[in-house]
DOMI-549989 format. One record per residue (C-alpha): residue number from 1; residue in three letters; x, y negated, z negated. Coordinates in nm, 2 decimals. Each point is the difference from the previous one (the first is absolute). Last residue first. Example, Ala and Ser with C-alpha at 12.3 -4.5 7.8 and 13.67 -1.06 7.14 Angstrom:
BEGIN
SITE   k   r     px     py     pz
SITE   2 ser   1.37   0.11  -0.71
SITE   1 ala  -0.14   0.34  -0.07
//
This chain:
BEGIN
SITE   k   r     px     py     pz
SITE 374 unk   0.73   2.11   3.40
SITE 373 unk   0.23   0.27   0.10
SITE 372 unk  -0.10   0.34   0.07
SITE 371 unk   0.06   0.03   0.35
SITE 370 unk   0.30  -0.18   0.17
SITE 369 unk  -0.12   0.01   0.38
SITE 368 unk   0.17   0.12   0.29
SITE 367 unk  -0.20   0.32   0.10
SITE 366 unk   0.19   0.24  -0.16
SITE 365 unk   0.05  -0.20  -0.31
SITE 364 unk  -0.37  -0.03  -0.05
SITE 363 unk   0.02   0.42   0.00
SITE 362 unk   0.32  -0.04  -0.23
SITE 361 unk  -0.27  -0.11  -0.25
SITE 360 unk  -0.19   0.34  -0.02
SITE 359 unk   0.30   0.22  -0.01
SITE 358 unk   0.08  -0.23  -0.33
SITE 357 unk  -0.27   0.06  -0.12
SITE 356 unk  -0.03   0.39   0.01
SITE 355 unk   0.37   0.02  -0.15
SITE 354 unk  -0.11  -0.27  -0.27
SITE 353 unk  -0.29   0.27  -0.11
SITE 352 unk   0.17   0.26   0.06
SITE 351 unk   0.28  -0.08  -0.18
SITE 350 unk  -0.27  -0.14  -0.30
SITE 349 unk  -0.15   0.38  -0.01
SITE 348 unk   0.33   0.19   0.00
SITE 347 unk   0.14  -0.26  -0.31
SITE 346 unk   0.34  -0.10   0.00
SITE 345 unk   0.17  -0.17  -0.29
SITE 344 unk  -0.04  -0.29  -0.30
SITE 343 unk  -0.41   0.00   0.16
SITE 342 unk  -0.20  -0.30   0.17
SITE 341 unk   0.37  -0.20   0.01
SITE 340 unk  -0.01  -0.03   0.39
SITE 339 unk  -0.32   0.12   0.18
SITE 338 unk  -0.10  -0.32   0.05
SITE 337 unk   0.35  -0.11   0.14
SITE 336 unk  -0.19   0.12   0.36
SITE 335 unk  -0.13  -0.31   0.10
SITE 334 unk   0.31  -0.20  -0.01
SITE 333 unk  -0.07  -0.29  -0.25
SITE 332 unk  -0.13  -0.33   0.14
SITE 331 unk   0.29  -0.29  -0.11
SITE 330 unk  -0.04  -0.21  -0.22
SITE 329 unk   0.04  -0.36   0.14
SITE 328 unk  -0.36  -0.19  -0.09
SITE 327 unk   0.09   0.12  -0.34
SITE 326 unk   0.36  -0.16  -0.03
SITE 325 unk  -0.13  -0.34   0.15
SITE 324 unk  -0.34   0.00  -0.28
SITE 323 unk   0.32   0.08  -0.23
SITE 322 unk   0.18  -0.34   0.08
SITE 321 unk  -0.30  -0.17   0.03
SITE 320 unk  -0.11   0.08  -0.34
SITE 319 unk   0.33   0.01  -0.18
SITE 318 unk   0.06  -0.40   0.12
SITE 317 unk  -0.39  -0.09  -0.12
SITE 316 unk   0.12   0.13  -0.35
SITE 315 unk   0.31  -0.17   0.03
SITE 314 unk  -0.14  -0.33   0.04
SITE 313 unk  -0.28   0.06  -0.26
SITE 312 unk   0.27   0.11  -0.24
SITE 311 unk   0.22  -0.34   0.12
SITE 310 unk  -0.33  -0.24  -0.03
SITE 309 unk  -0.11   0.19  -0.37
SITE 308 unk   0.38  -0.11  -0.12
SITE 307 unk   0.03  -0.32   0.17
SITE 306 unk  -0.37  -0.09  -0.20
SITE 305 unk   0.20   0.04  -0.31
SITE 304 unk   0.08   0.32  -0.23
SITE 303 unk  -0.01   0.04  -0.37
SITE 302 unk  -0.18  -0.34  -0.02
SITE 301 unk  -0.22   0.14  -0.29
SITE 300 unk  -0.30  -0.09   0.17
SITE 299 unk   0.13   0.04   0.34
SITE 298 unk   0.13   0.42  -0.07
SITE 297 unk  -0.32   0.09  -0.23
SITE 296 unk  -0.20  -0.14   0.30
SITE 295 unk   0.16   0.19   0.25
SITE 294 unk  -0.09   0.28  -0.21
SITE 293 unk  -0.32  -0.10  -0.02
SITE 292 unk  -0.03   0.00   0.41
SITE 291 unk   0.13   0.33   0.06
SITE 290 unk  -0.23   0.24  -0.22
SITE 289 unk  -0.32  -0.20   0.11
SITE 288 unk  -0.23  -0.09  -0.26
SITE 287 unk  -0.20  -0.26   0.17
SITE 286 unk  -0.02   0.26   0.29
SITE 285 unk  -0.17   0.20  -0.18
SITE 284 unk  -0.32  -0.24  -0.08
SITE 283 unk   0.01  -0.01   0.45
SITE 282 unk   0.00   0.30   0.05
SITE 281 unk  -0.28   0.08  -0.22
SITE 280 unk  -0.21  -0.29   0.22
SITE 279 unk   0.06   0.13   0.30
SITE 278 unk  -0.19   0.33  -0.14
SITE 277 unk   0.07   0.35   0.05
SITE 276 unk  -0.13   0.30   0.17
SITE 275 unk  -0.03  -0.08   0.38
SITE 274 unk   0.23  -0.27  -0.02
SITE 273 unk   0.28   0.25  -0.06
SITE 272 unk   0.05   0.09   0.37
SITE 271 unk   0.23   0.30  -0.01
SITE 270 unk   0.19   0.11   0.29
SITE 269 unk   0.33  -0.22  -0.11
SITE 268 unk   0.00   0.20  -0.26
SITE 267 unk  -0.17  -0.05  -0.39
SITE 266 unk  -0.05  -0.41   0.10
SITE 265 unk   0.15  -0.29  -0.13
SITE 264 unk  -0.05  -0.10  -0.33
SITE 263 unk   0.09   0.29  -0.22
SITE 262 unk  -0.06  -0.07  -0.34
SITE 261 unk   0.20   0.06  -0.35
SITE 260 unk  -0.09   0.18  -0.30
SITE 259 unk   0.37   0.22  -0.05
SITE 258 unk  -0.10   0.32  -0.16
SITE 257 unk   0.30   0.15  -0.18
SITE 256 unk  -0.03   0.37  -0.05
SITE 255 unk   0.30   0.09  -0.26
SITE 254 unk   0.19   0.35   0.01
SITE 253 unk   0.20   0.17  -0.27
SITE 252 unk   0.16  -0.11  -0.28
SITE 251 unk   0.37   0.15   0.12
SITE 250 unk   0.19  -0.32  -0.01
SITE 249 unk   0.03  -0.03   0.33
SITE 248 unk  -0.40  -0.02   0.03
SITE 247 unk   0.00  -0.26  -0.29
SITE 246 unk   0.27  -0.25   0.17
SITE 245 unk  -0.28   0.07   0.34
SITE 244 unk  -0.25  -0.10  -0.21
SITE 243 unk   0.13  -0.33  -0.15
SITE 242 unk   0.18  -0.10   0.36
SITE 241 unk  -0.37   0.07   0.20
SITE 240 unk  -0.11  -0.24  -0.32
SITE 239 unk   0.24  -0.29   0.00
SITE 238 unk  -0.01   0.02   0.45
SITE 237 unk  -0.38  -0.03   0.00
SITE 236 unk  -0.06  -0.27  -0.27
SITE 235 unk   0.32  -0.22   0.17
SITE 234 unk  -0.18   0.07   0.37
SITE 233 unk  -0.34  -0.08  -0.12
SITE 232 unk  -0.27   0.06   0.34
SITE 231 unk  -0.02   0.34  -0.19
SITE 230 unk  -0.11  -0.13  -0.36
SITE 229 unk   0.08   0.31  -0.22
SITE 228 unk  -0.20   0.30  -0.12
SITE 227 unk   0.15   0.30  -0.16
SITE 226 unk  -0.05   0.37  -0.06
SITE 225 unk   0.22   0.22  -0.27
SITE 224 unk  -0.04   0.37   0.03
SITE 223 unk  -0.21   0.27  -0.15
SITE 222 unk  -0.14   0.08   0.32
SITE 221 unk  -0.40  -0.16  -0.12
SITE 220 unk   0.22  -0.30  -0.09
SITE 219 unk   0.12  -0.05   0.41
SITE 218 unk  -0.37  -0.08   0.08
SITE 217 unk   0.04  -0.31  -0.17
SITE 216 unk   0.25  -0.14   0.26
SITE 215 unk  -0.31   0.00   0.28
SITE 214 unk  -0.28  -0.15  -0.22
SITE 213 unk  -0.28   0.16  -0.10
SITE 212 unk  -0.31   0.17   0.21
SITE 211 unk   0.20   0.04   0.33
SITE 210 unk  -0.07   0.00   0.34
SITE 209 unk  -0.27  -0.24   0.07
SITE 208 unk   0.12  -0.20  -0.28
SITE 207 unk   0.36   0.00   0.18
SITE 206 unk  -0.19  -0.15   0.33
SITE 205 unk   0.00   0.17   0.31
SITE 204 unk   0.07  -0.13   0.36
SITE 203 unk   0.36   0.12   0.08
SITE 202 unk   0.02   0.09  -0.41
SITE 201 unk  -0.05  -0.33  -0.06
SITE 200 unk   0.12  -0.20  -0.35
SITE 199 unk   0.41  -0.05   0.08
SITE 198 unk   0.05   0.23  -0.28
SITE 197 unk   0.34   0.07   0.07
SITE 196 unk   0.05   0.31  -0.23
SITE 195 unk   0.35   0.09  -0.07
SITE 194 unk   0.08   0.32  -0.17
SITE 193 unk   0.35   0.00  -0.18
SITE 192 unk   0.12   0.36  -0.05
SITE 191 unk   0.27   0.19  -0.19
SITE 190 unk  -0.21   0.28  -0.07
SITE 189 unk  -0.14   0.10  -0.33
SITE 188 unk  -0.09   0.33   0.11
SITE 187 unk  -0.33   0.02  -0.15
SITE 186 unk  -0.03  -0.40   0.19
SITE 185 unk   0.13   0.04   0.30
SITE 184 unk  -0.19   0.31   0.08
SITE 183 unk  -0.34  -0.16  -0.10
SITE 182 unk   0.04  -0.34   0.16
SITE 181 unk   0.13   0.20   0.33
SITE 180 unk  -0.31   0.20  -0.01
SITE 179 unk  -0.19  -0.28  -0.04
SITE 178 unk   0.17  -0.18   0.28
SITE 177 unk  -0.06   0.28   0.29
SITE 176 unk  -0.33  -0.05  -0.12
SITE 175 unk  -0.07  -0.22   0.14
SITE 174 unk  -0.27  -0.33  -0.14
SITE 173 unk   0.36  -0.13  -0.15
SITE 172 unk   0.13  -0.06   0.37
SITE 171 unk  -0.29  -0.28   0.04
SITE 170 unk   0.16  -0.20  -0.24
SITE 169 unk   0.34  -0.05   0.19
SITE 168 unk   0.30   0.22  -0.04
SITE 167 unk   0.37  -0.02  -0.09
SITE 166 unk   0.25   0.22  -0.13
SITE 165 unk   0.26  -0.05  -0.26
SITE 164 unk   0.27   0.23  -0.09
SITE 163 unk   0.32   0.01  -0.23
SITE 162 unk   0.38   0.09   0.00
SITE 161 unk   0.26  -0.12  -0.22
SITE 160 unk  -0.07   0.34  -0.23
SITE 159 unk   0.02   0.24   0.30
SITE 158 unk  -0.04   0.33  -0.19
SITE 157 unk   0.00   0.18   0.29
SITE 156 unk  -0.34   0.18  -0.18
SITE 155 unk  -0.14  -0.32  -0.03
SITE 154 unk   0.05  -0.16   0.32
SITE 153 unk  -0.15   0.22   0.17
SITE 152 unk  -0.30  -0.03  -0.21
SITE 151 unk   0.04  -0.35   0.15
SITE 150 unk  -0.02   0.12   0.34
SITE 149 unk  -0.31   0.24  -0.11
SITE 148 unk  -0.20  -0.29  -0.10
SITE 147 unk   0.13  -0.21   0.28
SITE 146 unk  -0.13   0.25   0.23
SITE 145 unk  -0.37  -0.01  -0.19
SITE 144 unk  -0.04  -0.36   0.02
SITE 143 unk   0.09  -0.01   0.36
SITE 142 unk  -0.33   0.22   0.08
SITE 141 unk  -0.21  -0.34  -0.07
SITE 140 unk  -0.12  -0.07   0.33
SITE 139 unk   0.18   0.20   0.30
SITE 138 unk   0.21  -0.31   0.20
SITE 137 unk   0.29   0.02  -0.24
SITE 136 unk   0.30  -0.23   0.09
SITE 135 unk   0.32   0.23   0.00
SITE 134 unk   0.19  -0.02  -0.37
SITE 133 unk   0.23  -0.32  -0.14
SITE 132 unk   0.32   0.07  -0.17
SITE 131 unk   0.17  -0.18   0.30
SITE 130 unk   0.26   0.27   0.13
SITE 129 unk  -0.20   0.23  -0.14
SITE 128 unk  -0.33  -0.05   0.15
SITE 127 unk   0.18   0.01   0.36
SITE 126 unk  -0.25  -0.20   0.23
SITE 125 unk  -0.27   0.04   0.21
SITE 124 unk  -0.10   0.34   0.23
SITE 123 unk  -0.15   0.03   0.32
SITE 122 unk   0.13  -0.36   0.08
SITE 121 unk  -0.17  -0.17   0.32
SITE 120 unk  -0.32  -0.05  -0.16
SITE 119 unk  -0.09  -0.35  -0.05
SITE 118 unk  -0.09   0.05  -0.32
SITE 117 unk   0.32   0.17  -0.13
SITE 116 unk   0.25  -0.15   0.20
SITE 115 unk  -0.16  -0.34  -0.15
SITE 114 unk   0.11   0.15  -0.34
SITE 113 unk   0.31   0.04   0.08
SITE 112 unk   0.05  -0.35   0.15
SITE 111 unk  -0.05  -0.05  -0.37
SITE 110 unk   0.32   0.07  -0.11
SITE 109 unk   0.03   0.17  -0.34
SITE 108 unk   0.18  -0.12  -0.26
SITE 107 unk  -0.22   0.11  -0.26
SITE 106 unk  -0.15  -0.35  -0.09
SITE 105 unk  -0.10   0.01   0.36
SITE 104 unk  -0.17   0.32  -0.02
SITE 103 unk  -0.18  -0.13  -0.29
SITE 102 unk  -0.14  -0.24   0.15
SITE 101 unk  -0.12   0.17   0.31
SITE 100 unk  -0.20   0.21  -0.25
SITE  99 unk  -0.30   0.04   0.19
SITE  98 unk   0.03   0.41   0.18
SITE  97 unk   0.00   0.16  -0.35
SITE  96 unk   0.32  -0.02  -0.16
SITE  95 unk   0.24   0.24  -0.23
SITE  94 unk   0.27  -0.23  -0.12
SITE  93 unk   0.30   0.18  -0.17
SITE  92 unk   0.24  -0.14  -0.25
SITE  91 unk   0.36   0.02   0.02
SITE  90 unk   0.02  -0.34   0.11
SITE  89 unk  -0.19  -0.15  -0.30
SITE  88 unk  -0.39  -0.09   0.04
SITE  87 unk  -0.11  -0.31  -0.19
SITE  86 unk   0.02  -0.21   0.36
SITE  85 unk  -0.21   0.23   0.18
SITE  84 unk  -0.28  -0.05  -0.29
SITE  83 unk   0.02  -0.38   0.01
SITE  82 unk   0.04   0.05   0.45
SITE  81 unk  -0.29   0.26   0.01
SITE  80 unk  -0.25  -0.20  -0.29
SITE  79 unk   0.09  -0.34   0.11
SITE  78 unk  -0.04   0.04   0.38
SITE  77 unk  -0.34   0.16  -0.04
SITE  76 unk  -0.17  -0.30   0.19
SITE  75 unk   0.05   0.06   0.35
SITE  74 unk   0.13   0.34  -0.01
SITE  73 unk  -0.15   0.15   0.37
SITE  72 unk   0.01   0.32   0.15
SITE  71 unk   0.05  -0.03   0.39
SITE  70 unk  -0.10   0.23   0.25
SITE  69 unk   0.10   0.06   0.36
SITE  68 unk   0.29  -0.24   0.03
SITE  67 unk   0.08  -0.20   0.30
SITE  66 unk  -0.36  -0.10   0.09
SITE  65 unk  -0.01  -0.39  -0.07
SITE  64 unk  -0.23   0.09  -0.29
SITE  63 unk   0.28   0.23  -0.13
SITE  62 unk   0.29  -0.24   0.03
SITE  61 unk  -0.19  -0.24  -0.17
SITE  60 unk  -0.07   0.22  -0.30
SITE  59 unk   0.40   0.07   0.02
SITE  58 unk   0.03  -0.36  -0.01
SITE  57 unk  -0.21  -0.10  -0.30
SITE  56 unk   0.13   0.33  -0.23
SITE  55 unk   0.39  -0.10   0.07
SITE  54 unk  -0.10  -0.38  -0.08
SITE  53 unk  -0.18   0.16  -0.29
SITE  52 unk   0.36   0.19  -0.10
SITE  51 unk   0.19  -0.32   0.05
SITE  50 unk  -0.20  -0.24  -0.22
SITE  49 unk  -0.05   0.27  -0.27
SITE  48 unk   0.38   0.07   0.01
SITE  47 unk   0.05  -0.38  -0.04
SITE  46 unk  -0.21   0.00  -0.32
SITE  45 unk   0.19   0.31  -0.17
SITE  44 unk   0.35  -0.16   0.09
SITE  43 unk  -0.13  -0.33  -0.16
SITE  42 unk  -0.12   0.16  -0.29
SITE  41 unk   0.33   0.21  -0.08
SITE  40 unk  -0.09   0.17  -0.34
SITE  39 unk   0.17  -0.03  -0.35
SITE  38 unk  -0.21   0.11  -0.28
SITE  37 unk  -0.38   0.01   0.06
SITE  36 unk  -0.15   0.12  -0.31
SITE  35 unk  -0.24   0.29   0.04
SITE  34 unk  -0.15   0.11  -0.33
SITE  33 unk  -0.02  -0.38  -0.17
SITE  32 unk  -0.14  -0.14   0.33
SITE  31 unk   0.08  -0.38   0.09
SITE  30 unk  -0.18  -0.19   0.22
SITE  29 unk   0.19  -0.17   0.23
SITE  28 unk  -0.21  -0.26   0.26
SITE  27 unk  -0.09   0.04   0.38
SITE  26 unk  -0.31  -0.14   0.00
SITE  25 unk  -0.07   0.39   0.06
SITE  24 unk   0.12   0.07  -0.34
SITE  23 unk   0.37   0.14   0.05
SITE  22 unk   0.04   0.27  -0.33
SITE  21 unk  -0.31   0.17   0.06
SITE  20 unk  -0.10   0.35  -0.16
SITE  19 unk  -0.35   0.12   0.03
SITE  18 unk  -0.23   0.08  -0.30
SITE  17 unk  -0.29   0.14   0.07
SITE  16 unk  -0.31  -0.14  -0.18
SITE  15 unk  -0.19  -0.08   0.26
SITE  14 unk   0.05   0.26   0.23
SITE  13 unk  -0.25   0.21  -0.19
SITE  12 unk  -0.27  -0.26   0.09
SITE  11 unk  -0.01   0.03   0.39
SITE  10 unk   0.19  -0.16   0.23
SITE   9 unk  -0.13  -0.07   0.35
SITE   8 unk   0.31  -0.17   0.16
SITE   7 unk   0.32  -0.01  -0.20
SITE   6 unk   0.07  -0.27  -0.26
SITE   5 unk   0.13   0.19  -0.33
SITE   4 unk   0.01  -0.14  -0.30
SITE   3 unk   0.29  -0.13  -0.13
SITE   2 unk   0.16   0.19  -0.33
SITE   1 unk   0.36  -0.17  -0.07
//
């Protein structure tokens, strides 16, 4: 079904873009000849939106309350990272930027880890392997070109159960870290799904102040497929992340999907959007909320009842406090684990370094004080 699109500022070209829905906003099916549906858990996709912005809400509230430096919200990209999570199979691996808090979670991956990571008392993160899911990326756009060259990997290992997505917002496609990797995945026809949450600012900038067509079009001018879909649509966003992925494995190459969603909350929690955006935008997105039509779908067609949404709610609250408890424990690391894991062995200028540092804190230990803690 073509909709047109509802993002702020659109200009004519968008018009005619098709973008795939299968969960209108009222929270109706609409079917889609190309990318029919099949057999999906609803109810598990709703409650993992529930849980993941109850992660999102208490982190930022951890932040403002000073016990984590930055915080990078999802409010309102829950459908596109858990829909797109969701499609992924466990051999599959997840490249993120420094949002996808959903996907982590559909990965398995505890997000205590991820308050570690912004409240900096872990130097490194997690073990990508273990969880098929790469470091955050902080540097815009360069994780585009490392999942390039993973799934060239992949290639030449012959790893057919194997593919690659990578995600990045709309103001990674004005690097050129990501043309490159558009080029190089597509002339070697690599394995690669490219994810674009179009959540319509780049911090502060627009798409149309970036970009003269839209986002998935660019991927033509590769020579490989590029598609739209409804990003606050969890059902649209998990049938068409599944479709490119199966066509990745198969050896056709890479897909850009562009998923058109919003972010409501701020870029970080040092951002102040009301300095570029109207109250009144917010406000038209939130009618099309990701969560709230798929609690729709589930009540209209009495899939689940109100002790359903209670017990998710219930639980959601429950991993909250339970992981606001778990951060407000970790522990400072010891000052001189920096120098751990820099290099796989020694290196003369990092032993001197830590060699020089650590003479300097056993000064405050020499006159009774524990330097170098917080």
């Amino acid at each position: 079904m073509a909709i047109p699109p509802h993002g702020p500022g659109e200009k004519e070209w968008h018009v005619t873009t098709e973008t795939i829905q299968l969960l209108s906003p009222e929270g109706e099916l609409v079917e889609h000849p190309e990318y029919p549906l099949g057999d999906v858990d609803i109810k598990g996709m709703y409650r993992d939106m529930v849980l993941v912005r109850r992660i999102d809400a208490e982190a930022i509230a951890l932040q403002r309350q000073g016990e984590l430096g930055l915080w990078a919200s999802l409010l309102g990209q829950e459908a596109a990272q858990i829909g797109s999570g969701r499609a992924l199979s466990p051999r599959d691996m997840a490249f993120p930027s420094y949002r996808e808090h959903g996907v982590a979670w559909c990965r398995g991956l505890d997000p205590l880890r991820l308050l570690e990571l912004f409240r900096g008392v872990h130097h490194g993160g997690w073990d990508p392997e273990e969880h098929r899911f790469q470091l955050y990326t902080i540097v815009i756009g360069d994780q585009t070109l490392h999942a390039t060259g993973y799934a060239m990997g992949i290639q030449r290992d012959a790893s057919e159960d194997e593919t690659v997505i990578v995600y990045f917002g709309d103001g990674a496609t004005s690097q050129g870290d990501v043309s490159e990797a558009f080029s190089w995945a597509s002339v070697f026809n690599a394995p690669v799904v490219f994810f674009c949450q179009n959540n319509q600012f780049a911090i502060s900038a627009s798409p149309e102040r970036q970009s003269r067509v839209p986002i998935y079009q660019r991927a033509s001018g590769f020579g490989f497929p590029g598609i739209r879909v409804d990003g606050n649509d969890v059902l649209a966003c998990y049938a068409v992340t599944k479709q490119a992925l199966r066509a990745a494995r198969e050896g056709r190459g890479p897909t850009l999907i562009e998923a058109f969603t919003y972010r409501m909350g701020a870029h970080t929690t040092t951002d102040d959007p009301t300095r570029y955006r109207l109250a009144s935008e917010l406000e038209a997105w939130r009618l099309r909320d990701p969560i709230e039509r798929v609690r729709a779908y589930l009540a209209r067609t009495r899939e689940a009842d109100s002790d359903f949404f209670a017990q998710v709610d219930a639980e959601a609250d429950e991993l909250a406090a339970k992981l606001r408890a778990a951060c407000l424990a970790l522990p400072d690391p010891a000052p001189l684990t920096m120098f751990d894991h820099v290099y796989t062995g020694p290196q003369a200028v990092l032993d001197a370094e830590r060699a020089e540092y650590a003479a300097y804190l056993e000064n405050f230990a020499d006159a009774g004080h524990e330097g170098g803690n917080r």
